[in-house]
C-alpha positions as a Python dict, from the first residue, in 0.01 Angstrom:
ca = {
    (1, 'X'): (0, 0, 0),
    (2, 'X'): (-176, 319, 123),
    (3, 'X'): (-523, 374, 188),
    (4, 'X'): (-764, 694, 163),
    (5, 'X'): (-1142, 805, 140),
    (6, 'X'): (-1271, 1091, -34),
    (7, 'X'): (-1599, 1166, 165),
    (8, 'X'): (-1719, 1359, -130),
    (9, 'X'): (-1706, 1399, -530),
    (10, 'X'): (-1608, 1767, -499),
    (11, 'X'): (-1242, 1687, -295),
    (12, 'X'): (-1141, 1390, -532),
    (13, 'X'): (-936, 1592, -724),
    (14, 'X'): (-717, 1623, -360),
    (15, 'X'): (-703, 1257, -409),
    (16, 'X'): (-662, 1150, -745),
    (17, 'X'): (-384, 944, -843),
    (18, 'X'): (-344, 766, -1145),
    (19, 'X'): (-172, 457, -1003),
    (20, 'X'): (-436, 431, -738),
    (21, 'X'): (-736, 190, -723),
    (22, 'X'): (-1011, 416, -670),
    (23, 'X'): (-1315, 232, -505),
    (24, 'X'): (-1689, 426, -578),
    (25, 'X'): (-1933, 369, -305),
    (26, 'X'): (-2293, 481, -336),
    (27, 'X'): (-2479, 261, -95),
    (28, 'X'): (-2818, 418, -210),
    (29, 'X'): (-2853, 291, -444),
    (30, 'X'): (-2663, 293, -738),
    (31, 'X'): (-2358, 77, -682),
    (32, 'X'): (-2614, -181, -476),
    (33, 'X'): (-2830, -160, -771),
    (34, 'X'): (-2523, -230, -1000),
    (35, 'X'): (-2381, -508, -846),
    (36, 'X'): (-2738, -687, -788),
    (37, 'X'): (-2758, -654, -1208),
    (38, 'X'): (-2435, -858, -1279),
    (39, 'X'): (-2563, -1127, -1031),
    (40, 'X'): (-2883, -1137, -1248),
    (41, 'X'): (-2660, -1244, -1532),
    (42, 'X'): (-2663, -860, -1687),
    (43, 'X'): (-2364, -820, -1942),
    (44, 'X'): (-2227, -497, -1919),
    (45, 'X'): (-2352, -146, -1789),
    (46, 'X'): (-2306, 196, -1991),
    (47, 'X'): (-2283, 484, -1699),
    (48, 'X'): (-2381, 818, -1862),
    (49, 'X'): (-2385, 1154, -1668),
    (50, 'X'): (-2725, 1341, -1836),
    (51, 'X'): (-3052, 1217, -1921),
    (52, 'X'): (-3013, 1327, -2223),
    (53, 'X'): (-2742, 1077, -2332),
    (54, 'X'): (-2974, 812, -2191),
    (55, 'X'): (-3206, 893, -2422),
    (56, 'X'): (-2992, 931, -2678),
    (57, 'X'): (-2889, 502, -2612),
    (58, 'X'): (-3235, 433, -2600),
    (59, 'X'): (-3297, 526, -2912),
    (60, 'X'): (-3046, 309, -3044),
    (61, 'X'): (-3224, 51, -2921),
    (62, 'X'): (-3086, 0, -2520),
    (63, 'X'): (-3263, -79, -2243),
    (64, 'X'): (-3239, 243, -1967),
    (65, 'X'): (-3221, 298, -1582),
    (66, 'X'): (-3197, 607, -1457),
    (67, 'X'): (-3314, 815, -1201),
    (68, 'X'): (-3298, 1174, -1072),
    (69, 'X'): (-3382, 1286, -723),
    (70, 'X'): (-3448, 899, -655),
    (71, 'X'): (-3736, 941, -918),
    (72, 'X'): (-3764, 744, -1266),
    (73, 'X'): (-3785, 960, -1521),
    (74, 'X'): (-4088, 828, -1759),
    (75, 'X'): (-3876, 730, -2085),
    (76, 'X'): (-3614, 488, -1840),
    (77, 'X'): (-3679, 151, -1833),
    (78, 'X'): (-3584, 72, -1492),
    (79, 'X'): (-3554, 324, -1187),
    (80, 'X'): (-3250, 267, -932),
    (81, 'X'): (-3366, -4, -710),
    (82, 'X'): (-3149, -291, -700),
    (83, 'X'): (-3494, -483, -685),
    (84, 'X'): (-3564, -366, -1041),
    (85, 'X'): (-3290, -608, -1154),
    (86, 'X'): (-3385, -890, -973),
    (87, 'X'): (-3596, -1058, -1290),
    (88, 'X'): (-3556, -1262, -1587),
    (89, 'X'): (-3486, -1147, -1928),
    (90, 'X'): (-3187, -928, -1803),
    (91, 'X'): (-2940, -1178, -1903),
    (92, 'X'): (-2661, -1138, -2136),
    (93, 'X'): (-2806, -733, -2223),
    (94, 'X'): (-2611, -440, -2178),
    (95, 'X'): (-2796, -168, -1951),
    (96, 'X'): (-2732, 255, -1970),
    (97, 'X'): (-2726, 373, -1644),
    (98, 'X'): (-2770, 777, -1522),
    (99, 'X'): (-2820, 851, -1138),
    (100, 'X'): (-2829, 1117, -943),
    (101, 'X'): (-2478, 1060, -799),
    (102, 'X'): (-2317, 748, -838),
    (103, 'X'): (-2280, 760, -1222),
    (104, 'X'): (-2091, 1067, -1220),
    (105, 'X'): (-1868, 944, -936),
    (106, 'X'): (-1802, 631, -1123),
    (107, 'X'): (-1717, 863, -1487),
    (108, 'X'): (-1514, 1053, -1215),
    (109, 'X'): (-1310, 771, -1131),
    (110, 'X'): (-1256, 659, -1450),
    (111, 'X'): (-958, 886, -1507),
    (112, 'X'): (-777, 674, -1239),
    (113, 'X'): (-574, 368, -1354),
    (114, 'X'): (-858, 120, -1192),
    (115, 'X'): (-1205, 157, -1068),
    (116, 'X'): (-1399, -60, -929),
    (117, 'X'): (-1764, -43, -778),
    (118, 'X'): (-1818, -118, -404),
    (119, 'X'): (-2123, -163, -184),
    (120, 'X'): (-2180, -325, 119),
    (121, 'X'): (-2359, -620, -71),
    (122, 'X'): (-2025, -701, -255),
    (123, 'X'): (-1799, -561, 56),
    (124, 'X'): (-1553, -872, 135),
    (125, 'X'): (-1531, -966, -262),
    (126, 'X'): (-1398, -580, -319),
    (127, 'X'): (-1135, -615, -22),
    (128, 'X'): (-1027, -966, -97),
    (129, 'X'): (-978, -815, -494),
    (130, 'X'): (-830, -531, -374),
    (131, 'X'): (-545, -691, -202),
    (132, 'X'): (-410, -881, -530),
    (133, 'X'): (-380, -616, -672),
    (134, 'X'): (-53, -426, -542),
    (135, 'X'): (-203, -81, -612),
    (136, 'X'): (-251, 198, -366),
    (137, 'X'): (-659, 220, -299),
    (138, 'X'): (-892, 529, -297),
    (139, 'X'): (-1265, 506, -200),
    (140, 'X'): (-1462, 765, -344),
    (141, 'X'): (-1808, 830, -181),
    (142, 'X'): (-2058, 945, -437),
    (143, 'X'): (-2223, 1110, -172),
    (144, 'X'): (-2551, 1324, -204),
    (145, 'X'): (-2495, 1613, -463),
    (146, 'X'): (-2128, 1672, -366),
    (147, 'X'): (-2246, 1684, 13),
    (148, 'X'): (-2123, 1401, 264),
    (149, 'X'): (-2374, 1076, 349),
    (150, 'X'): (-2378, 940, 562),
    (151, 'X'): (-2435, 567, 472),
    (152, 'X'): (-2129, 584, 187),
    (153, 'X'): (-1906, 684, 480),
    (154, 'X'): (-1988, 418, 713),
    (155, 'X'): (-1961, 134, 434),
    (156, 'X'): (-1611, 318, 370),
    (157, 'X'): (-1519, 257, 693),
    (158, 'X'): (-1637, -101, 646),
    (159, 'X'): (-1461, -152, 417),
    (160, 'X'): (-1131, 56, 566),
    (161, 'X'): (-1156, -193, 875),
    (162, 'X'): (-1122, -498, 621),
    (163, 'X'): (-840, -360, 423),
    (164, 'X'): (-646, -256, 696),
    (165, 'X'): (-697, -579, 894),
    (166, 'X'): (-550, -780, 586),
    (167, 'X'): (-200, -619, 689),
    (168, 'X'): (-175, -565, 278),
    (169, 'X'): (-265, -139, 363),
    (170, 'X'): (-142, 151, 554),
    (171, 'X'): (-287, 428, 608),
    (172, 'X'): (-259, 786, 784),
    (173, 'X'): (-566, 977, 622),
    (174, 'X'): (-775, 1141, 885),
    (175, 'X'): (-1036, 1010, 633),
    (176, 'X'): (-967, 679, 677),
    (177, 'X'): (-990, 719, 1082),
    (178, 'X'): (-1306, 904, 1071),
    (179, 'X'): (-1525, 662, 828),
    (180, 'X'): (-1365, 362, 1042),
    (181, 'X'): (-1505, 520, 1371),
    (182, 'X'): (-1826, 581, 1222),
    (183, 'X'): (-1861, 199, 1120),
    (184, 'X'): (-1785, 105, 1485),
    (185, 'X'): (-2014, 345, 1604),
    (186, 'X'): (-2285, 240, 1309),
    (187, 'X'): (-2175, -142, 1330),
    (188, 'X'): (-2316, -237, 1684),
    (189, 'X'): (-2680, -132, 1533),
    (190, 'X'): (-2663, -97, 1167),
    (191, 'X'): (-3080, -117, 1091),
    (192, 'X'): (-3145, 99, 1384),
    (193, 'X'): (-2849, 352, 1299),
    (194, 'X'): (-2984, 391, 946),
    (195, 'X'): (-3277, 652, 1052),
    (196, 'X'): (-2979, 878, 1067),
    (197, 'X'): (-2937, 873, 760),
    (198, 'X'): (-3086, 1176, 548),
    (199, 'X'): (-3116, 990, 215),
    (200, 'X'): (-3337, 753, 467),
    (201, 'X'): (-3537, 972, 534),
    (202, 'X'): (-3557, 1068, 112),
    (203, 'X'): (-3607, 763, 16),
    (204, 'X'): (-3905, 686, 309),
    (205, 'X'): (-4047, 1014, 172),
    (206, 'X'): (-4053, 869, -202),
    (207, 'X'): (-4218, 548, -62),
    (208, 'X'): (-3865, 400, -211),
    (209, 'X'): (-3702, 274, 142),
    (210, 'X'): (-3832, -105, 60),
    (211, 'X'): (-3467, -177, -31),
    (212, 'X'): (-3273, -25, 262),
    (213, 'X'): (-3191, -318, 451),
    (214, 'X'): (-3099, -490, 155),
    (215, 'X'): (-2844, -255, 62),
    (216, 'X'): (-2737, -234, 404),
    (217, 'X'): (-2664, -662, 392),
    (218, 'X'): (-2300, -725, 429),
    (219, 'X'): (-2200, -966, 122),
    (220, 'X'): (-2510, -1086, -54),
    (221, 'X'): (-2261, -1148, -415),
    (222, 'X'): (-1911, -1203, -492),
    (223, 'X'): (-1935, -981, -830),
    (224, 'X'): (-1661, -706, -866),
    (225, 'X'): (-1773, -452, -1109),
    (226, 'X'): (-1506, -278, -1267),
    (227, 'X'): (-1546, 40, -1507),
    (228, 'X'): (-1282, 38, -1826),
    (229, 'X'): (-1320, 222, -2118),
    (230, 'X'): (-1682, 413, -2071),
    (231, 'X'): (-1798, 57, -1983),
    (232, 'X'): (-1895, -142, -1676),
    (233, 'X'): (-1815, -561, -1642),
    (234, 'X'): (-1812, -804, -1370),
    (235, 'X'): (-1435, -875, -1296),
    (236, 'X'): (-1555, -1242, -1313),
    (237, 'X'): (-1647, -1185, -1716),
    (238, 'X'): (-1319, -1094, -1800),
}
């Protein structure tokens, strides 16, 4: 099976294959944040792209995250720290979700035959699940605003490194070679190499880098979110 990585939004459509698993990665936070809600027993995730649509859910009665510019907009529920998910009462409700980034990677990736969300928290569930199922794999970094990050790269390459080693994927995407480099490079110092990072340095600046090293924590669940139909599910829920 082959492998690629889209290091940005704005070049999937270079990429996009409709037999392909396509993998969205957005380390900060919204695929950390995502996969920390199943493993608080959350139900099922609606990702919209505007705030406006949130609103529009909330109205019907749904609880909201959302965020823009790592900011919680007042009417949202919940901003876009994983942390916000970590409590009780969560269980069994269906969440609408609007970031900055990640939810219109994921409604990006939605025209592909699979999607499935990937962070570093979930990392060796996602590679083990990719590898059953016989489909070529794209990960999509959600990136910041179309531009390339950093930290989506590097957990790319993570992620490359597993997928690669399982002898189940080929690859020769320049891509590919670049985001596994970086991880090597990242790897040997991952809390140190972070203050690279310019969505650190956001997030520092917003007083919102308590959750860095979480999301930065190589498997912390075994959920595999996958988005079907407009909707997101654990894989383990199906």
């Amino acid at each position: 099976m082959n492998l690629e990585v889209c290091f940005s939004p704005a070049f999937y459509n270079l990429y996009q294959n409709p037999n392909a698993a396509t993998v969205v990665v957005d380390v900060f936070r919204a695929t950390t944040a995502i996969c920390t809600a199943f493993d608080y027993g959350v139900k099922s995730i609606i990702p919209v792209t505007t705030l406006e649509e949130a609103q529009f859910y909330q109205d019907q009665g749904y609880l909201i995250a959302a965020e823009r510019n790592g900011i919680k907009p007042d009417f949202a529920d919940f901003g876009n720290s994983p942390f916000n998910f970590m409590q009780e009462g969560l269980e069994g409700k269906t969440i609408v979700y609007s970031t900055t980034n990640g939810t219109q990677a994921i409604q990006m990736a939605g025209a592909s035959g699979h999607t499935v969300i990937g962070a570093f928290i979930n990392i060796s569930a996602v590679a083990e699940y990719l590898t059953t199922l016989n489909k070529d794999v794209i990960i999509l970094c959600a990136g910041w605003k179309d531009r390339f990050s950093l930290e989506d790269a590097i957990c790319s390459g993570a992620l490359a490194t597993k997928l690669l080693e399982s002898g189940a994927f080929t690859s020769t995407c320049d891509s590919v070679t670049a985001s596994i480099d970086l991880w090597r490079i990242a790897s040997m110092n991952l809390m140190e190499y972070h203050r690279k990072f310019a969505h650190t340095h956001r997030l520092k600046n917003l007083m919102l880098d308590d959750v860095i090293e979480f999301c930065l924590s190589p498997d912390q669940t075994r959920t595999v979110p996958l988005y079907r139909n407009g909707v997101i599910t654990d894989y383990r829920n199906l």
